[in-house]
VOBA-1610 file (N, C-alpha, C; in pm, whole numbers, padded with zeros to 5 digits, always signed):
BEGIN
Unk+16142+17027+05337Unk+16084+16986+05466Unk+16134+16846+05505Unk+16141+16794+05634Unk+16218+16664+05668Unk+16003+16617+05708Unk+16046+16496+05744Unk+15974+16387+05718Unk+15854+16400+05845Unk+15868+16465+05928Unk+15804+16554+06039Unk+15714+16639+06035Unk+15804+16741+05932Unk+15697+16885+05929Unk+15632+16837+05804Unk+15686+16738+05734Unk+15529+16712+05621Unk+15454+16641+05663Unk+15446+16560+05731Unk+15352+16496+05839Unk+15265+16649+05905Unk+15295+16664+06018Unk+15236+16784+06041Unk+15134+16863+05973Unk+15218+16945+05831Unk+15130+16995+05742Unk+15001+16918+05680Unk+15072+16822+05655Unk+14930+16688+05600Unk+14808+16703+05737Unk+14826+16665+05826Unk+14723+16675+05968Unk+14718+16786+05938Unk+14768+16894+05936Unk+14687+17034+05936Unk+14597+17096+05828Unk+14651+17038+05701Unk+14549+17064+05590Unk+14465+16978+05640Unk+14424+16853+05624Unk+14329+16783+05641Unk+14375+16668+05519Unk+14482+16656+05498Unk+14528+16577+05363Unk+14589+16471+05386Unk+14604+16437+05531Unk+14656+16307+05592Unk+14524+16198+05624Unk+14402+16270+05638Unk+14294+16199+05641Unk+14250+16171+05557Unk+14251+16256+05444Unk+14239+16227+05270Unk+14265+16139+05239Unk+14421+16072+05289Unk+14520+15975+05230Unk+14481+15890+05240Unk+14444+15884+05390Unk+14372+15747+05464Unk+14305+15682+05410Unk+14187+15779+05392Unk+14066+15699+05362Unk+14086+15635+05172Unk+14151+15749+05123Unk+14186+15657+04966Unk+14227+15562+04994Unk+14360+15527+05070Unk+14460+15408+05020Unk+14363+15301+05092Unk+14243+15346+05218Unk+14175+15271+05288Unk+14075+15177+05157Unk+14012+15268+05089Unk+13954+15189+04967Unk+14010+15122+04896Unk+14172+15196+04805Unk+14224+15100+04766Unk+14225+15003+04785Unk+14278+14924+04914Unk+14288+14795+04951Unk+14147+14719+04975Unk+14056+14808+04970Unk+13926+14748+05032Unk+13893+14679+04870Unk+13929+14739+04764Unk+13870+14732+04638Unk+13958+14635+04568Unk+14104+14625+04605Unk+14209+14507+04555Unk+14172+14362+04646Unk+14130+14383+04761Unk+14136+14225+04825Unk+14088+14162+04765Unk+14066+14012+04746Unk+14018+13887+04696Unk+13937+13818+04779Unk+13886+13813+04850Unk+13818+13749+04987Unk+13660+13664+04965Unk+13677+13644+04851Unk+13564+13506+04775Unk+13468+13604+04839Unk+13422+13739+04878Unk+13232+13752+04938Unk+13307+13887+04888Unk+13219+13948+04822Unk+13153+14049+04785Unk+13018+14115+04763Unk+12937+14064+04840Unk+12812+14094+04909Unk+12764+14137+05018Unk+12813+14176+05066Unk+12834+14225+05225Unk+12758+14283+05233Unk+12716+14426+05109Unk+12610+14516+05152Unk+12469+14516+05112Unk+12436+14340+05049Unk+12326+14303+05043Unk+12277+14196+05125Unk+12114+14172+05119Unk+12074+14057+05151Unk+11992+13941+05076Unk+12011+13807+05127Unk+11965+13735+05022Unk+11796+13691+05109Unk+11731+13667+05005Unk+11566+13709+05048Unk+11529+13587+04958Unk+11366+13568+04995Unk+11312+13458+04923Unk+11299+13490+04770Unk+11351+13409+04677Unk+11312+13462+04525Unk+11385+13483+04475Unk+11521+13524+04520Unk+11665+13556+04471Unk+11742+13456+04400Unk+11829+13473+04331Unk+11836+13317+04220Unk+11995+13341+04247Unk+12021+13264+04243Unk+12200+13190+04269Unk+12257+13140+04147Unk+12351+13213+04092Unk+12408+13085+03990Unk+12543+13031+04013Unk+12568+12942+03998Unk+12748+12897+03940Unk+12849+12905+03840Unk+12922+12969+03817Unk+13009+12963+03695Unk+13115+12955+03683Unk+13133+12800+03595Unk+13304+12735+03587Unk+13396+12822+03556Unk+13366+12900+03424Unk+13506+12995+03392Unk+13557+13092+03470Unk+13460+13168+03499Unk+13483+13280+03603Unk+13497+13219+03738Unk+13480+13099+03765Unk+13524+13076+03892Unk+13420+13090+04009Unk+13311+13144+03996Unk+13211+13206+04149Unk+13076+13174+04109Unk+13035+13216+04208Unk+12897+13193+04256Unk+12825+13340+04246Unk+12698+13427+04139Unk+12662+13508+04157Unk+12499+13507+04224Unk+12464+13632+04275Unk+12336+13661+04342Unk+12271+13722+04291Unk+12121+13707+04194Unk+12038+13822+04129Unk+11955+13823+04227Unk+11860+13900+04207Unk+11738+13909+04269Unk+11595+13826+04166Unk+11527+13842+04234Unk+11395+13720+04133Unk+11365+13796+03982Unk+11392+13920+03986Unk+11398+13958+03827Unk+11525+13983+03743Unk+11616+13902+03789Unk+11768+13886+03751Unk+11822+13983+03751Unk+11816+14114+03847Unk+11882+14196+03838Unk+11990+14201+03987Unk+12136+14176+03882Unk+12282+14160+03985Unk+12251+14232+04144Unk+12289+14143+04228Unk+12265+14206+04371Unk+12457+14170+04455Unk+12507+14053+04356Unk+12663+14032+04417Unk+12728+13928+04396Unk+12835+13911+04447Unk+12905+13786+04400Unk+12946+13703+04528Unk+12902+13598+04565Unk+12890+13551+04746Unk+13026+13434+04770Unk+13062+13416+04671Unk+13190+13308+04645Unk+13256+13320+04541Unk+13406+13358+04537Unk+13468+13373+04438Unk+13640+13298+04446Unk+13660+13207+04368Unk+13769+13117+04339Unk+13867+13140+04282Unk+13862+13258+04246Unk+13965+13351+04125Unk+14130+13261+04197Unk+14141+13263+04286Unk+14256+13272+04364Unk+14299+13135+04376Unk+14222+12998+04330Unk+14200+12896+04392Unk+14261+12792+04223Unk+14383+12772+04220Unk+14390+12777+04115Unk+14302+12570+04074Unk+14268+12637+03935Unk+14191+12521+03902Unk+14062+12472+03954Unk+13996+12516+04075Unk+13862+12515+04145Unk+13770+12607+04065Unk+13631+12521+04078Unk+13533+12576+04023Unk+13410+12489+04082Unk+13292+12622+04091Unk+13191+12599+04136Unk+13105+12482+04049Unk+13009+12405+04085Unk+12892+12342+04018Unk+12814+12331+04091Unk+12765+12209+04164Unk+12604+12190+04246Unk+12596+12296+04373Unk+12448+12342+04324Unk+12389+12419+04467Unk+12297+12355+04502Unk+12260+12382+04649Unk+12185+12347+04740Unk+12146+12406+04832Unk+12045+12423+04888Unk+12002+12534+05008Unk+12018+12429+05114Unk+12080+12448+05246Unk+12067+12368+05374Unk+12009+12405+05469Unk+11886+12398+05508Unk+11802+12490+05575Unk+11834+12428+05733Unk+11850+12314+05760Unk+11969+12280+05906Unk+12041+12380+05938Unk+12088+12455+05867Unk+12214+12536+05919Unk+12225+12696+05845Unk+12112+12673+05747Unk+12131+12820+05706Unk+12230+12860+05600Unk+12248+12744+05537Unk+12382+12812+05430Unk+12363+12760+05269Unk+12380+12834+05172Unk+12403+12771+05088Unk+12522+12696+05031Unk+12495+12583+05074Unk+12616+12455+04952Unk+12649+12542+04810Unk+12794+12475+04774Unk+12812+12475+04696Unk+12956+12357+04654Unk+12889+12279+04542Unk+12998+12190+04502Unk+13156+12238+04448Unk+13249+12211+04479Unk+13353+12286+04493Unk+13437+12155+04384Unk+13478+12155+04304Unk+13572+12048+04187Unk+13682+12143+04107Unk+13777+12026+04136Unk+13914+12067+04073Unk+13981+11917+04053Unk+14085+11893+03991Unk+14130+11768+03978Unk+14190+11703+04088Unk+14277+11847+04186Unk+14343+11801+04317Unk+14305+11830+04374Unk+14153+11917+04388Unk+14100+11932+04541Unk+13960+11921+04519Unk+13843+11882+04607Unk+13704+11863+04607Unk+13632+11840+04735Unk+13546+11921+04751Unk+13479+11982+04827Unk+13360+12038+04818Unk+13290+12059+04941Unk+13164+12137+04962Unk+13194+12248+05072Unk+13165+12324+04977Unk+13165+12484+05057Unk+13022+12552+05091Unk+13059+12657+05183Unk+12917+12654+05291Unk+12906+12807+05291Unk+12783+12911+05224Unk+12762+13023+05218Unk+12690+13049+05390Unk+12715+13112+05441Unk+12586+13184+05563Unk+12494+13291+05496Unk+12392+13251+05483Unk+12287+13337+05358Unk+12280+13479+05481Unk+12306+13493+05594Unk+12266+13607+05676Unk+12408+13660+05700Unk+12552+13625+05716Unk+12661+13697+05689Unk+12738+13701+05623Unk+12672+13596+05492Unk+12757+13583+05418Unk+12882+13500+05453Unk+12902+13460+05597Unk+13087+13368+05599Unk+13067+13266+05532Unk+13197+13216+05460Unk+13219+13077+05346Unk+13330+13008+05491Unk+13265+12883+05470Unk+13338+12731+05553Unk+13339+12658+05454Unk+13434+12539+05517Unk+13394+12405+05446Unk+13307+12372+05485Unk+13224+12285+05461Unk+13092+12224+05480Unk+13171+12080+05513Unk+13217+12047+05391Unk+13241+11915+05399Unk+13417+11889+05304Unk+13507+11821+05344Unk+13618+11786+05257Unk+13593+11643+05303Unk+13479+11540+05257Unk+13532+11404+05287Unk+13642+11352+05196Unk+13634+11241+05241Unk+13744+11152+05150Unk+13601+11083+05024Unk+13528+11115+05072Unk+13430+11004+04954Unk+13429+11138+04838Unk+13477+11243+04901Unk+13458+11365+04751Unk+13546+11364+04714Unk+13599+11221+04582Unk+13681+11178+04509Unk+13704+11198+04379Unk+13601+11194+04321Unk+13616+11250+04181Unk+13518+11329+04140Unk+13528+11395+03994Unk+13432+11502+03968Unk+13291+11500+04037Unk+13312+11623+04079Unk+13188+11675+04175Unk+13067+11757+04018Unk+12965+11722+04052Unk+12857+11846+03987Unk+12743+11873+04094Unk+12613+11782+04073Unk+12474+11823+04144Unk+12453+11762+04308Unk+12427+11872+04383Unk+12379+11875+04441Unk+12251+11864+04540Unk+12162+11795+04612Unk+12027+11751+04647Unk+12033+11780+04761Unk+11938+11840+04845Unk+11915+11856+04959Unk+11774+11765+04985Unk+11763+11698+05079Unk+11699+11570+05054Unk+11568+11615+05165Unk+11471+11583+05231Unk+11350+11616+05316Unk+11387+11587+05468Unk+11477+11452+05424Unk+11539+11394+05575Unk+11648+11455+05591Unk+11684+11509+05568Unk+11821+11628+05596Unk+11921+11592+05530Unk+11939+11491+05490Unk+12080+11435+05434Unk+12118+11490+05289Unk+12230+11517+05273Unk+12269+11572+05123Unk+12332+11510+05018Unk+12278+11524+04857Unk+12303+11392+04775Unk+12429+11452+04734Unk+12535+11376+04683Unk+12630+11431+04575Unk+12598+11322+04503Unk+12656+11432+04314Unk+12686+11362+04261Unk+12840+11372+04193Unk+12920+11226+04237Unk+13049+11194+04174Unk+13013+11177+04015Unk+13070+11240+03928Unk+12986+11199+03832Unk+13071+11118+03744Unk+13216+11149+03742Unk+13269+11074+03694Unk+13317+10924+03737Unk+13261+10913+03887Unk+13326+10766+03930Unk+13145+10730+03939Unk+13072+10752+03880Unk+12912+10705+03846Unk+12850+10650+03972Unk+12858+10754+04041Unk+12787+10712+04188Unk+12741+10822+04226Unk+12674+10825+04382Unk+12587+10910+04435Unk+12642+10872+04545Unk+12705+10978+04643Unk+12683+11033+04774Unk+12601+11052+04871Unk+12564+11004+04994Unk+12483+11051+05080Unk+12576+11127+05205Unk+12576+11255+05196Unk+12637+11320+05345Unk+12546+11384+05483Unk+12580+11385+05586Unk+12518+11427+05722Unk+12499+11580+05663Unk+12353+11653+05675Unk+12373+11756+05652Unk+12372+11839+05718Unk+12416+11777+05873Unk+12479+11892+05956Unk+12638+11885+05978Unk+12694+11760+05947Unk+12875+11736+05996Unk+12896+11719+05864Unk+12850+11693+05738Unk+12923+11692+05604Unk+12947+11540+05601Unk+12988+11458+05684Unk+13081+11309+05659Unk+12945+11221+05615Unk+13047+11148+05550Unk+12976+11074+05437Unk+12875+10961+05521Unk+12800+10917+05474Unk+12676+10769+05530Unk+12685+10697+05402Unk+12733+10557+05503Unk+12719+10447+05441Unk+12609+10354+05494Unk+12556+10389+05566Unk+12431+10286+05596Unk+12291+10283+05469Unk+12248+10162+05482Unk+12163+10136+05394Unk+12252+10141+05232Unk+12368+10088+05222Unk+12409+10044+05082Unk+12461+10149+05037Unk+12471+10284+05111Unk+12498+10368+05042Unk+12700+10399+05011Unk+12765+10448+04938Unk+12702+10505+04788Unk+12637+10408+04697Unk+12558+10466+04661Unk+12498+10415+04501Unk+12533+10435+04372Unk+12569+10314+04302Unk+12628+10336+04171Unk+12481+10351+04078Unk+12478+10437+04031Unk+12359+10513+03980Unk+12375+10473+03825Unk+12382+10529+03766Unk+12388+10542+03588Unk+12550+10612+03559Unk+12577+10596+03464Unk+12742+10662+03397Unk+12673+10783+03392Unk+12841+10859+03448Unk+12804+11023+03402Unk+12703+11103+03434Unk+12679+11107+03579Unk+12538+11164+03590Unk+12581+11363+03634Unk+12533+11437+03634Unk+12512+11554+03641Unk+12425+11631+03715Unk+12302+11625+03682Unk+12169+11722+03800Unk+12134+11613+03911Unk+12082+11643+03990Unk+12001+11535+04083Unk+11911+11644+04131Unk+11765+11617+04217Unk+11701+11628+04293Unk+11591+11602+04373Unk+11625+11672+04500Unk+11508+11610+04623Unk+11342+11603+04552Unk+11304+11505+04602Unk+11130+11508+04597Unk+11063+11453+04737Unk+10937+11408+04718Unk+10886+11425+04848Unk+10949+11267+04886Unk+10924+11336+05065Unk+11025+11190+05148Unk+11124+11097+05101Unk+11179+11176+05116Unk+11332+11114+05074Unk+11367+11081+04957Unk+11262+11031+04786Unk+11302+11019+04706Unk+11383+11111+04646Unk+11426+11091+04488Unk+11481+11200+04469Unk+11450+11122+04268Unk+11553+11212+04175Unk+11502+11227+04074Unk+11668+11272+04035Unk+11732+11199+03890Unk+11893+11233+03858Unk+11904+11172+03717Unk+11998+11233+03631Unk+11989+11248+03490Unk+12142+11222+03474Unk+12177+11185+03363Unk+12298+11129+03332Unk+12338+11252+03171Unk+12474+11273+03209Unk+12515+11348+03072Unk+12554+11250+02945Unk+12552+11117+02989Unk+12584+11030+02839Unk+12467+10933+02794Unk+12413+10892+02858Unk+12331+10825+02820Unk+12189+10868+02802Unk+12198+11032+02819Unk+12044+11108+02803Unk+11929+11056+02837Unk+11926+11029+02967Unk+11838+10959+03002Unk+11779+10987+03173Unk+11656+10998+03206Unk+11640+11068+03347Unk+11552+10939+03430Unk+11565+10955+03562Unk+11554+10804+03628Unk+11492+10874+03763Unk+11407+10807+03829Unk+11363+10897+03971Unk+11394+10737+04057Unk+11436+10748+04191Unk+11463+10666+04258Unk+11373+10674+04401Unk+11330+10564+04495Unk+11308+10569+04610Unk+11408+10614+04736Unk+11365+10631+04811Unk+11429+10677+04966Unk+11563+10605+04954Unk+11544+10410+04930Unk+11644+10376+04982Unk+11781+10382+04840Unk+11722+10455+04743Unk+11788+10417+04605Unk+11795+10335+04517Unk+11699+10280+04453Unk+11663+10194+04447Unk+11526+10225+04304Unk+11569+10222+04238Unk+11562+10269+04059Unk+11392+10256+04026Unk+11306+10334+04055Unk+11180+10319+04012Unk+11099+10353+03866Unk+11174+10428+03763Unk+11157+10449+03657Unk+11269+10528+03536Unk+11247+10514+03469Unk+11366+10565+03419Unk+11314+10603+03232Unk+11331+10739+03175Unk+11354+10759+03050Unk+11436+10824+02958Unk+11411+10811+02820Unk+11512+10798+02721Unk+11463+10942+02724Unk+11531+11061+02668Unk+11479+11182+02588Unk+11385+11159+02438Unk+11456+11080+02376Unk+11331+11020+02225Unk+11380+11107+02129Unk+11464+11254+02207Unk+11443+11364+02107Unk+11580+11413+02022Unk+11573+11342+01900Unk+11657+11356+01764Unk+11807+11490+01786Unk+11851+11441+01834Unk+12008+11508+01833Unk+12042+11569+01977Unk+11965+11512+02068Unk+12031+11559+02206Unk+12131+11400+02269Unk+12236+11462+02346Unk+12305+11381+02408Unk+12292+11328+02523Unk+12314+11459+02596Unk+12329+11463+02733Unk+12162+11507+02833Unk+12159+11492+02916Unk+12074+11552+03003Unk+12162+11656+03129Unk+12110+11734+03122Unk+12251+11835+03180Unk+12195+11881+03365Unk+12047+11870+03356Unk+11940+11900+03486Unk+11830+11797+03489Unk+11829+11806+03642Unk+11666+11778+03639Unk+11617+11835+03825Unk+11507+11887+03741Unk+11449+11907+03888Unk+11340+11875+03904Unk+11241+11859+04034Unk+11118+11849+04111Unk+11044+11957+04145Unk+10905+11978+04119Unk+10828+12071+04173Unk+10753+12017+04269Unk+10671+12109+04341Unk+10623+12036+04457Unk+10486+11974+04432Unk+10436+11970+04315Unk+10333+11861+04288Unk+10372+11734+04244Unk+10535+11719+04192Unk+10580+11612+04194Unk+10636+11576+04054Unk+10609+11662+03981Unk+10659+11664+03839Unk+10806+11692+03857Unk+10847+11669+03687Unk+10994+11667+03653Unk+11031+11699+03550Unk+11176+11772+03557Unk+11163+11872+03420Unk+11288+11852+03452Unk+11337+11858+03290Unk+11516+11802+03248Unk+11568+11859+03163Unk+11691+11945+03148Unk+11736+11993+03029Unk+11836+11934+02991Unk+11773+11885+02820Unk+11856+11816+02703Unk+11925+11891+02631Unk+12020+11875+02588Unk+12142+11970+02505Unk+12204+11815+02406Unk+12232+11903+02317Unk+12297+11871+02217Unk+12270+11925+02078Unk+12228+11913+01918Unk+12213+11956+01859Unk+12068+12037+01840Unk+11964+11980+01926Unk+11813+11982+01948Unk+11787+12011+02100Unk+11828+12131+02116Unk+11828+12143+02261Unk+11680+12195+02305Unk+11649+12111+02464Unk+11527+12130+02506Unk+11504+12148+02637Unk+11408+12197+02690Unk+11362+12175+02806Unk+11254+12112+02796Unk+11171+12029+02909Unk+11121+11899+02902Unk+11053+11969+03094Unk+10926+11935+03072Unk+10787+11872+03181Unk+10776+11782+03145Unk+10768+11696+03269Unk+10716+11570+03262Unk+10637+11558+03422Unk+10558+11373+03404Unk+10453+11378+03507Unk+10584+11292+03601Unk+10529+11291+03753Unk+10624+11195+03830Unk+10639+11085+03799Unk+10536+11022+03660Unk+10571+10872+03623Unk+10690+10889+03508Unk+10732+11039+03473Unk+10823+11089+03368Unk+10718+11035+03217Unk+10602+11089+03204Unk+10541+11104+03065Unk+10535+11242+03022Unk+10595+11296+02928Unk+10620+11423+02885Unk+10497+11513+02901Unk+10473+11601+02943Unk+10389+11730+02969Unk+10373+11811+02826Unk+10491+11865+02848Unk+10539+11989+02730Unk+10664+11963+02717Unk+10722+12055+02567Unk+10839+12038+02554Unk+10874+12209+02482Unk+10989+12225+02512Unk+11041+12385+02506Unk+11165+12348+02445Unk+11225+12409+02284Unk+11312+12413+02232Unk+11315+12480+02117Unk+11426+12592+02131Unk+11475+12697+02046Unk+11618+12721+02065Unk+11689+12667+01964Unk+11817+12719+01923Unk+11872+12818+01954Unk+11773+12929+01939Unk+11831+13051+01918Unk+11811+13115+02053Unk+11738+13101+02101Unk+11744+13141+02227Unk+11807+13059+02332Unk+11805+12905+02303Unk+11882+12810+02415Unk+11926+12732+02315Unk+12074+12785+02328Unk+12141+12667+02220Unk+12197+12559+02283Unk+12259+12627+02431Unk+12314+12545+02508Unk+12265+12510+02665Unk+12141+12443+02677Unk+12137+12458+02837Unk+12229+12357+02881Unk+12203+12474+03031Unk+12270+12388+03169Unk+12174+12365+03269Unk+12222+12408+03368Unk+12122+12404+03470Unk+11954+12497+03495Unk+11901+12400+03567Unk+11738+12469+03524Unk+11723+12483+03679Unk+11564+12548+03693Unk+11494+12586+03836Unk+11385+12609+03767Unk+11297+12598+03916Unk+11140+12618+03917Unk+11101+12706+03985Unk+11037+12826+03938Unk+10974+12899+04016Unk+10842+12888+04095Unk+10763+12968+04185Unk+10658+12895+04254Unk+10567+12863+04160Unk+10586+12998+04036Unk+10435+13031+03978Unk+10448+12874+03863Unk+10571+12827+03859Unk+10558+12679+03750Unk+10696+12745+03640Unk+10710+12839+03599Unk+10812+12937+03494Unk+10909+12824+03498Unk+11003+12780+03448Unk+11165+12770+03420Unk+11280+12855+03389Unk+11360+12818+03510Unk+11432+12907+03456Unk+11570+12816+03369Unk+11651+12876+03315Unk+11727+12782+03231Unk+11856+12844+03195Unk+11950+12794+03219Unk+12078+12843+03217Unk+12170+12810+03080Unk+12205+12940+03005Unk+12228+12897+02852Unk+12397+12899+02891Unk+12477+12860+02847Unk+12618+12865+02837Unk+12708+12895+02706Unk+12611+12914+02641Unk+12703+12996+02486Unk+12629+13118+02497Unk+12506+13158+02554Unk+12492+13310+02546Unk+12482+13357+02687Unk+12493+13299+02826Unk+12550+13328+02966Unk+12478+13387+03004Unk+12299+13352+02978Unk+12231+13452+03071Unk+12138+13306+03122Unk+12024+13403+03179Unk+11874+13288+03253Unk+11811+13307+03105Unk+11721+13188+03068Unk+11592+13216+03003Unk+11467+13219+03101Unk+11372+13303+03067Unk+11292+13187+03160Unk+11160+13136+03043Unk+11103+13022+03081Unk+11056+12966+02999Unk+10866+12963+03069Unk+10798+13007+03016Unk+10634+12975+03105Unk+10614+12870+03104Unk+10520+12918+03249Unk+10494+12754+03293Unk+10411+12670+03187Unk+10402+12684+03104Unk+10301+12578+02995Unk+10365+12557+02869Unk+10517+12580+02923Unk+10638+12603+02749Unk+10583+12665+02637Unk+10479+12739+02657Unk+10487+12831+02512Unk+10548+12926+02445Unk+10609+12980+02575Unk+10701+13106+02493Unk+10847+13151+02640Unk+10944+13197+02588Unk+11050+13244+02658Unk+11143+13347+02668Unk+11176+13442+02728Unk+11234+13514+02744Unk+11336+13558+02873Unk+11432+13609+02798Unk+11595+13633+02917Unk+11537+13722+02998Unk+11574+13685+03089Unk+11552+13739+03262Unk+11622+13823+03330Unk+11575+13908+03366Unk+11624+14073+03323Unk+11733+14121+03239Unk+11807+14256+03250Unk+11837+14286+03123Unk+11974+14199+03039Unk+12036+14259+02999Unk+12172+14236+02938Unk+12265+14232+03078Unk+12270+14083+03079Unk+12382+14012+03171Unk+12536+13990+03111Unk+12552+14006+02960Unk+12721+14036+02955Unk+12794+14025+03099Unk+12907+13960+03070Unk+13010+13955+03157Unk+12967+13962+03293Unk+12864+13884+03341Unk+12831+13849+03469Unk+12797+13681+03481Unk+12763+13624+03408Unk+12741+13492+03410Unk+12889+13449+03272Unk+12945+13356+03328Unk+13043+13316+03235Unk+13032+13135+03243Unk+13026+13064+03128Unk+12979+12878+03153Unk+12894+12937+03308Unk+12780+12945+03255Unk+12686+12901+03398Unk+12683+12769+03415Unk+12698+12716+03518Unk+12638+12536+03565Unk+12507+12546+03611Unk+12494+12568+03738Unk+12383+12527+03793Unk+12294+12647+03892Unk+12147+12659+03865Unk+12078+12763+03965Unk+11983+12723+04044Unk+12008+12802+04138Unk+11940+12781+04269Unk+11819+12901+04311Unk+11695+12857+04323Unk+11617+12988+04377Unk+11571+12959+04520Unk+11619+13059+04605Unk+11573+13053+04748Unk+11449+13094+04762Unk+11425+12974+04824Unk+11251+12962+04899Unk+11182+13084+04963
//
């Protein structure tokens, strides 16, 4: 047959539409296009994570069961996700974007899913990690390796320098977060040590961990009664309540279940959640640290180095 009448025959079996629609998936299933969520939605309770190795940003639902993958870097050579942030100005979730030659904040649309830049200033100079979404709208970074703090517009991204800002904070810092009116609350990975600051930045307390073989402080976050909770790693790894004056509450630490945290979250009911990076799932921890368990089932090869999680409001 010449190149005509097999055409033809194909339309007449029905095997030219066959073709279609395969090679149509094929390509639908090879593209790379950082969103693979398209046919979900993200809802209050849904937990966000980041992960350096694998490169992306995944979506569970509030009982950690996989719903998608909303940013993916595979393609981006040397980029990798760390600080999240919800921007309720605009509807998107942040995400800290670090590589050695490029750094940035990238911008989820939680309702179509499109990824923007948010922000490429020039002040996003060196290693990027945590992220803060602040009460007055403005968004914290943290540079962590040039030991400062960021303040950006959190509707145009560009950096603010009014009122002294950036702030050279502590060496090496890592988590940060918002608390009420404008303060905020940020932890350092070398000097293990967590510090809550005023509006204008401006150092109102500050403590040691105390606790025998941790290094780093890797998180810290705020609940809305005003407390603060920090995860310590190193040989004695912990999670840590504390009061807003930072006097310890409770303390949560097991090896075997969290050998390595990273990034933590608060749920409404008080729970922790806690991000392990040698076994790549959530813990979650009760609200009164007595006991803990991984958050829904066997996450294998979906969380890879988790950094940091986010639960939408």
């Amino acid at each position: 047959m010449n190149k005509l009448r097999i055409l033809n025959f194909l339309i007449a079996t029905g095997l030219f539409t066959s073709l279609l629609v395969a090679c149509s998936a094929s390509k639908s299933n090879s593209d790379d296009d950082e969103n693979s969520a398209n046919s979900v939605s993200i809802v209050s309770g849904d937990i966000v994570v980041s992960n350096s190795t694998s490169r992306d940003v995944k979506l569970f639902d509030s009982a950690g069961t996989y719903k998608g993958t909303i940013l993916d870097l595979d393609n981006t050579t040397g980029q990798a996700p760390y600080g999240l942030a919800l921007n309720s100005l605009t509807n998107e979730i942040l995400v800290a974007v670090d590589s050695t030659t490029s750094r940035l904040i990238k911008a989820i649309d939680i309702s179509t899913f499109d990824i923007r830049d948010f922000s490429a200033s020039a002040a996003l100079n060196n290693t990027l990690r945590g992220l803060a979404m602040m009460t007055t709208g403005d968004l914290l970074v943290v540079i962590s390796a040039g030991n400062r703090v960021e303040k950006l517009n959190g509707i145009t991204g560009t950096q603010i320098t009014a009122g002294a800002w950036p702030k050279s904070l502590q060496t090496l810092g890592s988590g940060i977060a918002a608390r009420a009116a404008g303060t905020f609350v940020h932890c350092s990975t070398t000097l293990d040590v967590v510090r809550t600051y005023d509006a204008t930045g401006t150092q109102q307390a500050t403590v040691a961990s105390g606790i025998a073989g941790t290094t780093d402080v890797m998180d810290c976050k705020s609940d809305s009664a005003g407390d603060i909770y920090a995860s310590f790693s190193g040989t004695t790894d912990t999670i840590r309540k504390m009061t807003s004056g930072l006097a310890t509450t409770w303390s949560y630490s097991n090896t075997v279940l969290l050998p390595s945290p990273a990034g933590i979250a608060v749920k409404p009911n008080g729970n922790v959640l806690a991000l392990d990076q040698t076994l790549n799932y959530i813990l979650e921890i009760a609200a009164d640290g007595s006991s803990a368990a991984m958050l829904g089932g066997d996450t294998d090869n979906l969380l890879s180095t988790p950094q940091f999680i986010l639960i939408i409001p």
